[in-house]
C-alpha positions in Angstrom: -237.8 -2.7 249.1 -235.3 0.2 249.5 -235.5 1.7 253.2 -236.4 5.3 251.3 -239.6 3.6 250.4 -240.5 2.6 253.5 -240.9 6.3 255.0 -244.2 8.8 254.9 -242.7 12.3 253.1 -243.8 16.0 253.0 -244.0 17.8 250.1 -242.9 21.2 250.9 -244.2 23.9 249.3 -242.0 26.8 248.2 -242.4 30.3 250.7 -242.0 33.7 248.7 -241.1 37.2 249.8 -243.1 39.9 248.4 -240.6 40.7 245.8 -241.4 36.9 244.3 -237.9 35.7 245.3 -237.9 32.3 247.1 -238.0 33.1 251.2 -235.0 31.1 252.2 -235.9 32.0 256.0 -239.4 30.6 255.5 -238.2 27.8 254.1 -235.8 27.1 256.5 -239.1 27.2 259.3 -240.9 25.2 257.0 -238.2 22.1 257.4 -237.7 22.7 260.9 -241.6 22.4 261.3 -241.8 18.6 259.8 -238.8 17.8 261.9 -241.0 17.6 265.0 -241.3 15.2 267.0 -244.6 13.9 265.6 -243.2 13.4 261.8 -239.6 13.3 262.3 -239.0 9.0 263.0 -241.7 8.4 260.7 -241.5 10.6 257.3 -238.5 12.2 255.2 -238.4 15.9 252.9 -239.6 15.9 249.6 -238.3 19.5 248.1 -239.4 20.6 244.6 -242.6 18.2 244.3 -244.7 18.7 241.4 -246.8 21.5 243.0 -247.4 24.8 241.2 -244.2 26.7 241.9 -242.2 23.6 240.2 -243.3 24.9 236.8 -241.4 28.5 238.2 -238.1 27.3 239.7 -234.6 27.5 238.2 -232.6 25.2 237.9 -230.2 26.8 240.4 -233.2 27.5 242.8 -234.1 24.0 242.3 -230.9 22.9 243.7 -230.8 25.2 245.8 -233.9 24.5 248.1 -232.4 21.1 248.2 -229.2 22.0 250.1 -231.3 24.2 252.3 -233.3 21.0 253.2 -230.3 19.0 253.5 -228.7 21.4 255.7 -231.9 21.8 258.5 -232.2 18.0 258.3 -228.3 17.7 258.6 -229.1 13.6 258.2 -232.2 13.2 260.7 -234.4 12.0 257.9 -234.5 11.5 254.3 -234.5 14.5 251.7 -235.9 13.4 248.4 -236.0 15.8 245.5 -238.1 16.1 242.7 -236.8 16.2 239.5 -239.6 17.7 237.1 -238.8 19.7 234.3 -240.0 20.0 230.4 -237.7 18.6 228.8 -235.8 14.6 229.4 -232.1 17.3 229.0 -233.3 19.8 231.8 -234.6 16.5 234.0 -231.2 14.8 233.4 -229.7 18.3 234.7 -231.8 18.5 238.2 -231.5 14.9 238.7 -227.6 15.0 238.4 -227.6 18.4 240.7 -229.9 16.3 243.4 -227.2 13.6 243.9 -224.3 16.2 243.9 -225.7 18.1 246.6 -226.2 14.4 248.5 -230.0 14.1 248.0 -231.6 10.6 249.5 -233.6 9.7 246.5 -235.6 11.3 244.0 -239.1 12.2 243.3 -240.0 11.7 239.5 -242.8 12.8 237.8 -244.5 11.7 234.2 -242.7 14.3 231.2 -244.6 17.4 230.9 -244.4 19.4 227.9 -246.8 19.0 224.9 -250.7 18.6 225.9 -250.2 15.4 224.2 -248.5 14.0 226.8 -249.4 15.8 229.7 -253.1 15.6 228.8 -253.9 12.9 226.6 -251.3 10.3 227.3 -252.3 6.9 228.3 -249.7 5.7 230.5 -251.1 2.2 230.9 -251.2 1.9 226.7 -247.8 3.4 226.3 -245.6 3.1 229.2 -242.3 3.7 227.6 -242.9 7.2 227.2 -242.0 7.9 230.9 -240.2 4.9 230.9 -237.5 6.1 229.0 -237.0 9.1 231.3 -236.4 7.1 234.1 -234.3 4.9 232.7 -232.0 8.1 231.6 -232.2 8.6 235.4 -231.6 6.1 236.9 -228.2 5.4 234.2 -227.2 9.1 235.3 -227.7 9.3 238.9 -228.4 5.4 240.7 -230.5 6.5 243.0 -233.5 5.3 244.4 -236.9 7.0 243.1 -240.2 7.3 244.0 -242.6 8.0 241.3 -246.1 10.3 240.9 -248.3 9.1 238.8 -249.6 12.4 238.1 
């Protein structure tokens, strides 16, 4: 088992100002705060989880929030990133900007997109569906992954 695997990770949630622009500041706090001493030997960063302001992000804010985390932890701990988006092209995108901007790992979620698959899919009857995905992944990027099983 990859030594990423063997960690406990936050997902961080994204802090807005009230002009709905992503609080870098807060953000910055927010890392800090799971750096403590009581999470930081055990657990790593997972930035851009599938949490509600995932289906909001840019691509460049994506990123973005990964460098921040990157730069508090400056190597302390894990970061892992998620790489959720709608379509396999945009995932491919966020994946490849997570290992330029020296992301741990990544944090991969089921496709999203048509109700078919989000709602309806049975991932134990047709695994290939996601599987694909992360096989474009992990081709692109070699990175370890963790995955949701939304």
């Amino acid at each position: 088992m990859h030594p990423i695997a063997r960690k406990y990770y936050c997902t961080l949630v994204c802090p807005y100002d009230g002009e709905g622009n992503i609080d870098q500041t807060g953000y910055r706090q927010l890392v800090r705060y799971f750096m403590g001493p009581r999470f930081r030997h055990l657990g790593g960063i997972c930035v851009n989880p599938e949490a509600g302001e995932i289906h909001y992000l840019t691509r460049a804010e994506k990123r973005r929030l990964v460098e921040i985390a990157l730069e508090e932890t400056n190597g302390a701990m894990p970061v892992i990133a998620g790489t959720f988006a709608y379509t396999t092209k945009e995932v491919l995108e966020v994946t490849s900007d997570a290992k330029a901007v020296g992301a741990h790992g990544l944090f991969v979620a089921p496709p999203a997109g048509c109700g078919d698959i989000t709602a309806n899919w049975d991932a134990d009857k047709y695994p290939e569906v996601w599987l694909d995905q992360l096989k474009a992944q992990d081709k692109a990027v070699d990175m370890p992954m963790i995955t949701h099983p939304s």
